[in-house]
C-alpha positions in Angstrom: -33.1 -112.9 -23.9 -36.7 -112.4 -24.9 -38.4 -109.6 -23.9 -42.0 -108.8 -23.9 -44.0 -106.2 -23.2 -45.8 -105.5 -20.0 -49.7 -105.8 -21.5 -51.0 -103.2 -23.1 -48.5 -101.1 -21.3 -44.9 -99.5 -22.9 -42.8 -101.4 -20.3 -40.8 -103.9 -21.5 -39.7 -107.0 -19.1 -37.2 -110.0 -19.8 -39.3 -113.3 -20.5 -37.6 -114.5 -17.3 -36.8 -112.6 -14.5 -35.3 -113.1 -11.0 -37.7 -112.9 -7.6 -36.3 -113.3 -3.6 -39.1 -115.1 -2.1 -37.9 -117.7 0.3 -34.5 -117.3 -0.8 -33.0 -114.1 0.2 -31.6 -113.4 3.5 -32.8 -117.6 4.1 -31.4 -119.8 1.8 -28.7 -117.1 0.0 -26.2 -114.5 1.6 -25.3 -111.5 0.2 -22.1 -112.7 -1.6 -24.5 -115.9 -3.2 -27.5 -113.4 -4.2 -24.8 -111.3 -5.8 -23.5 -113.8 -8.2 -26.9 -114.8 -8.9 -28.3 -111.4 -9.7 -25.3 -111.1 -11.7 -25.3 -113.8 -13.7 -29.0 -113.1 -14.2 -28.7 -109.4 -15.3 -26.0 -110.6 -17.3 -28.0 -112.6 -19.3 -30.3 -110.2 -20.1 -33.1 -110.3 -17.2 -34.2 -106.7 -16.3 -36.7 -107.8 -13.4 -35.9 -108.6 -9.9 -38.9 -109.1 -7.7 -39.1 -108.5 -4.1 -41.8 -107.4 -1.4 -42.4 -106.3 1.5 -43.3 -109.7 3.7 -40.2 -111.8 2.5 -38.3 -112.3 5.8 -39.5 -109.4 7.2 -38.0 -106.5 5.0 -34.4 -108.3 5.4 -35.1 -109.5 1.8 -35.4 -106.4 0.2 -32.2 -104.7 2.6 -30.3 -107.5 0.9 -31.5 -106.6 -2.8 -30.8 -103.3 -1.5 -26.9 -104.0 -0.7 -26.6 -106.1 -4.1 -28.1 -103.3 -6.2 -25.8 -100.8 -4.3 -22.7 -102.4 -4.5 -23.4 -103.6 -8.3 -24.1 -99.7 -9.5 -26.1 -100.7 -12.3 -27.4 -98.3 -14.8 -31.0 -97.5 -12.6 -32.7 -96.9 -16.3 -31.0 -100.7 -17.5 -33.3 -103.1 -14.9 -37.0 -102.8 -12.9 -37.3 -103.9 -9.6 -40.8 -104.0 -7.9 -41.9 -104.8 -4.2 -45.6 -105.3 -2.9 -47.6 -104.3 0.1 -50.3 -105.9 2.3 -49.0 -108.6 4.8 -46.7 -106.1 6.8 -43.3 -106.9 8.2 -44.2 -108.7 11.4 -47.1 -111.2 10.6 -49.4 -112.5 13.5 -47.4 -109.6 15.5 -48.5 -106.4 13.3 -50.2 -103.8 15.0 -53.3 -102.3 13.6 -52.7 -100.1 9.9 -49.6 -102.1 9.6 -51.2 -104.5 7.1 -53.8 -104.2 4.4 -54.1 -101.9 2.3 -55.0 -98.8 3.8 -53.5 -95.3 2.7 -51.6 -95.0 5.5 -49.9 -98.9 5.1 -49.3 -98.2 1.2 -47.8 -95.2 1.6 -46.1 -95.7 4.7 -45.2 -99.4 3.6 -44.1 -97.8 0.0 -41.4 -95.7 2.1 -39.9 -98.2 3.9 -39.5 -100.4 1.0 -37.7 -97.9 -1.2 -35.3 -97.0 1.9 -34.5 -100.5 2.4 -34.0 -101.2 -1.4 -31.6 -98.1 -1.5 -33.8 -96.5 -4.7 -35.7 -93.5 -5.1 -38.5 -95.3 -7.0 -40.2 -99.1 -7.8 -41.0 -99.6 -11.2 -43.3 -102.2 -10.3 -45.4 -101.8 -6.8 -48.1 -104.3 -6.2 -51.0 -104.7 -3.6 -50.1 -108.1 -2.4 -53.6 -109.8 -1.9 -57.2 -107.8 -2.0 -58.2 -106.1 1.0 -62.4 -106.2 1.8 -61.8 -104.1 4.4 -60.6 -101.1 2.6 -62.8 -99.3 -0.1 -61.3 -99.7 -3.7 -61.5 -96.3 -4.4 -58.8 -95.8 -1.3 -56.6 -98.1 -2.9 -57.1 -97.0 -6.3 -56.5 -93.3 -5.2 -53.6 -94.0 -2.9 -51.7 -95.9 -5.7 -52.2 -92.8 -8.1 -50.7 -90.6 -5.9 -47.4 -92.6 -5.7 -47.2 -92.5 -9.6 -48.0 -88.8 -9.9 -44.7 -88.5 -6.9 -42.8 -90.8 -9.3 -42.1 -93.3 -6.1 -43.6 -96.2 -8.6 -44.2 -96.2 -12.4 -46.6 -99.3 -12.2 -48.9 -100.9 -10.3 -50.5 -103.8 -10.1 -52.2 -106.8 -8.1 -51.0 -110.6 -6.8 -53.8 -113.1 -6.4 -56.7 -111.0 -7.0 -60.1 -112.7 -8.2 -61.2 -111.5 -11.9 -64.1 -109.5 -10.1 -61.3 -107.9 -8.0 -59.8 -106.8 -10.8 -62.7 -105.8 -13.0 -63.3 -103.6 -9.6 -60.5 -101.7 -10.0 -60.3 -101.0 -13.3 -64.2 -99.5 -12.9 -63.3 -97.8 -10.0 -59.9 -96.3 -11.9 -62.1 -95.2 -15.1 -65.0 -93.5 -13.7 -62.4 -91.2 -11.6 -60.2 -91.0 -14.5 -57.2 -92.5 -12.6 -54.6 -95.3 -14.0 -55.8 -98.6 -13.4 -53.4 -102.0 -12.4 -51.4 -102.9 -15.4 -50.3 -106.4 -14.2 -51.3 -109.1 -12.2 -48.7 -111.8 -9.8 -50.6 -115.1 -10.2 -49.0 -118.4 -9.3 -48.6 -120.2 -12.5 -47.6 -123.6 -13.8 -48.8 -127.4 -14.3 -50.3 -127.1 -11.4 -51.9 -124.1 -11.0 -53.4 -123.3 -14.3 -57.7 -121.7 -14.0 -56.6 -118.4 -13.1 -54.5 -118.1 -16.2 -56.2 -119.8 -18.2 -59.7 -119.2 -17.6 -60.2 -116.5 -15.1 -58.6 -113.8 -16.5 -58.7 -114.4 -19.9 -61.6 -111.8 -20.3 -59.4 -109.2 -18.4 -56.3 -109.9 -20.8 -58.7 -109.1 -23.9 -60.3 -105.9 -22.5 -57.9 -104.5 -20.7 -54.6 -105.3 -21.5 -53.3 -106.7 -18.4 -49.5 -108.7 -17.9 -48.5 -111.0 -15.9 -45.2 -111.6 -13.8 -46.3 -115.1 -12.7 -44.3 -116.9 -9.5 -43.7 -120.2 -8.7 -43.3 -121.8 -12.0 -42.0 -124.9 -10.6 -44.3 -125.1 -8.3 -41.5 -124.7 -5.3 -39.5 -127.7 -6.8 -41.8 -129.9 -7.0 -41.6 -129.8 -11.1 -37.9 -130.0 -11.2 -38.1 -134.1 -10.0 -35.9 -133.4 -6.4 -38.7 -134.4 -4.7 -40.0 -137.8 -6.2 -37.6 -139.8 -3.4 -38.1 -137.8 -0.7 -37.4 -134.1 0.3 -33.5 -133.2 0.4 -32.1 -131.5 3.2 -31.7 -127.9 2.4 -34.6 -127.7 -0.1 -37.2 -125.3 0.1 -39.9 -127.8 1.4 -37.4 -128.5 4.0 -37.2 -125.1 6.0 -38.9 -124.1 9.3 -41.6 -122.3 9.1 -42.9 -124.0 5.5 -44.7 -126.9 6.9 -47.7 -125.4 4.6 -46.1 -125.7 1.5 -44.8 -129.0 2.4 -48.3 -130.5 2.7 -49.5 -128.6 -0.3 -46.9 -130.3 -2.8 -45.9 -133.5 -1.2 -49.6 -135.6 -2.7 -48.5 -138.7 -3.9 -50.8 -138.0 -7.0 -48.7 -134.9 -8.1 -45.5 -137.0 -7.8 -46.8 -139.7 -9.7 -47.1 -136.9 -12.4 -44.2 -135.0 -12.2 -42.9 -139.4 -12.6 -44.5 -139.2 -16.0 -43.4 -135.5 -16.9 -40.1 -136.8 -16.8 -40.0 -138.8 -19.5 -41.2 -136.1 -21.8 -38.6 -133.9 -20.5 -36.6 -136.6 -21.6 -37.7 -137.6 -25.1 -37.3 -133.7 -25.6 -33.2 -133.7 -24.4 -33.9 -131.4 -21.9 -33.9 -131.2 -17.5 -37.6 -131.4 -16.1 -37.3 -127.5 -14.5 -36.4 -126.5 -17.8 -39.0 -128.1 -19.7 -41.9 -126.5 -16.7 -41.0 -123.2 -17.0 -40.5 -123.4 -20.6 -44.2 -124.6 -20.7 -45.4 -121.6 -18.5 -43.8 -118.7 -20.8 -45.5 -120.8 -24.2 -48.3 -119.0 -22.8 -48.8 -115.4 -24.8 -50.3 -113.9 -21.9 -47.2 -114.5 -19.7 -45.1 -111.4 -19.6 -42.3 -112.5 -17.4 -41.7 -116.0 -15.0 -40.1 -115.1 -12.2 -37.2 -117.6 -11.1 -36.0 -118.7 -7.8 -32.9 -120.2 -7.8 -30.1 -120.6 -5.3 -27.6 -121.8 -7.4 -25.8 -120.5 -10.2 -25.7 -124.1 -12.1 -29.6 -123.8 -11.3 -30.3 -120.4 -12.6 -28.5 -121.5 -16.1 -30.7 -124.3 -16.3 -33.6 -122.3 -15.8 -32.1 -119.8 -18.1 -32.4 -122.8 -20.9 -36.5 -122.8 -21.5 -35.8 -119.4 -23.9 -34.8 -122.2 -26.1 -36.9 -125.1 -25.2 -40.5 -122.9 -25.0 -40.4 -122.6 -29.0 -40.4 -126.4 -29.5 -43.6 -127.3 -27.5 -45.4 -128.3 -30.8 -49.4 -128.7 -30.4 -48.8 -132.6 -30.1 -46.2 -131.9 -27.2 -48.8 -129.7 -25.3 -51.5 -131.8 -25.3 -49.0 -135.0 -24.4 -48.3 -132.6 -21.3 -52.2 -131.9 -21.2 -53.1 -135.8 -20.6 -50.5 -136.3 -18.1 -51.1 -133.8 -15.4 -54.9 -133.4 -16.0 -54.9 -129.8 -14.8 -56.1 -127.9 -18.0 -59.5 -126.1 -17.2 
């Protein structure tokens, strides 16, 4: 395993890691999510990520059970959750979303009760919040560092001006700015990363922990013919994502990908993620898998990343189109 550290920050994170979304307490139980956190941890990921929205808090209670049972060093891996959406969606009450002081610290509780830890390493405001000045958020993030219930935090899909907000806002009170940022990342999904926050990765030191690498399948090939029963594009309640991925024009791609994949003796996925952490500016790329045949493919880009040659990349460049 590679590790790399967390911008301009001490922390230290596993070039892959290991997140929940979608997958705990939906398309995993706890004896599946245990083998697959083990056989992650054991080869060498130190970051599981988790937050507060994924299937209502049952998500993190299920990380929580895992961690428990597996009595892991605490000091050996980081685990993070995030705050914003709440726990019941269209249902939440009023200050049980956003990112007030009372949500984030009330939000901050809950999470480390249901993940059975006395701190987060990593603790993330989940989307920007208009409503709520940034010097509340700023402030109110502070305060759980200084009470040692989070060591980091840090923002998932913010703007660059969002960012560049906080980290004036931070400075002129003399308070610790967001160290990382939780972009979606890959062939898809590329200006933020590339463009956007490339001023904020010079001046200030920022990492990433970027989701979705494979694009929520779509880059590992299973859905050129169709969308398999049991697949994440499949599930109740994902209709959204479906509509999002399923463009003949991104399949057509992901057609031509293949091949490369090929010429290169390596599986699709592996070749996708192993594009995403080429990047420098990529700290971690979080990994979804269900399977433990899956995760081990995954687990293969530490070795295929380092043969993208510049004629490779730009190969991968004139098929999908996407570079800004």
């Amino acid at each position: 395993m590679e590790y790399r550290k967390m911008g301009n920050t001490g922390l230290k994170l596993s070039v892959l890691s290991y997140g929940s979304w979608v997958t705990f307490s939906r398309q995993v139980d706890d004896k599946a999510s245990d083998r697959l956190m083990g056989l992650a941890y054991d080869n060498g990921i130190n970051f599981f990520d988790n937050a507060e929205a994924y299937e209502g808090g049952r998500s993190e209670e299920m990380m929580g059970r895992v961690l428990a049972a597996k009595n892991w060093d605490r000091t050996s891996y980081c685990i993070s959750s995030k705050v914003f959406f709440g726990l019941h969606g269209k249902d939440n009450k009023p200050n049980q979303n956003g990112l007030s002081r009372k949500h984030i610290m009330e939000a901050c509780h809950a999470a480390l009760r249901r993940m059975q830890t006395e701190y987060l390493d990593l603790y993330y405001c989940h989307r920007p919040d208009p409503e709520t000045p940034m010097e509340e958020i700023v402030r109110t993030m502070n305060i759980l560092i200084e009470q040692g219930k989070i060591f980091y935090w840090g923002t998932s899909e913010w703007s660059a001006d969002e960012i560049l907000e906080a980290h004036k806002v931070a400075k002129e009170l003399g308070l610790i700015p967001p160290a990382v940022e939780q972009p979606q990342y890959n062939l898809f999904e590329r200006t933020k990363m590339e463009h956007d926050y490339l001023p904020i990765f010079k001046n200030h030191g920022m990492g990433t922990t970027i989701w979705s690498p494979l694009a929520s399948g779509l880059l590992t090939g299973k859905y050129n013919d169709g969308i398999p029963e049991g697949s994440r594009l499949a599930l109740e309640n994902y209709a959204w994502l479906k509509d999002r991925m399923m463009q003949d024009d991104k399949l057509e791609r992901v057609k031509k990908l293949s091949k490369v994949a090929a010429d290169m003796g390596t599986s699709l996925a592996t070749l996708s993620i192993a594009w995403c952490i080429h990047n420098p500016y990529v700290t971690t790329a979080i990994l979804g898998a269900t399977r433990e045949a899956q995760l081990m493919e995954n687990l293969e880009a530490l070795n295929v990343y380092t043969q993208l040659t510049p004629a490779i990349m730009q190969e991968i460049d004139g098929i999908m189109g996407t570079k800004p």
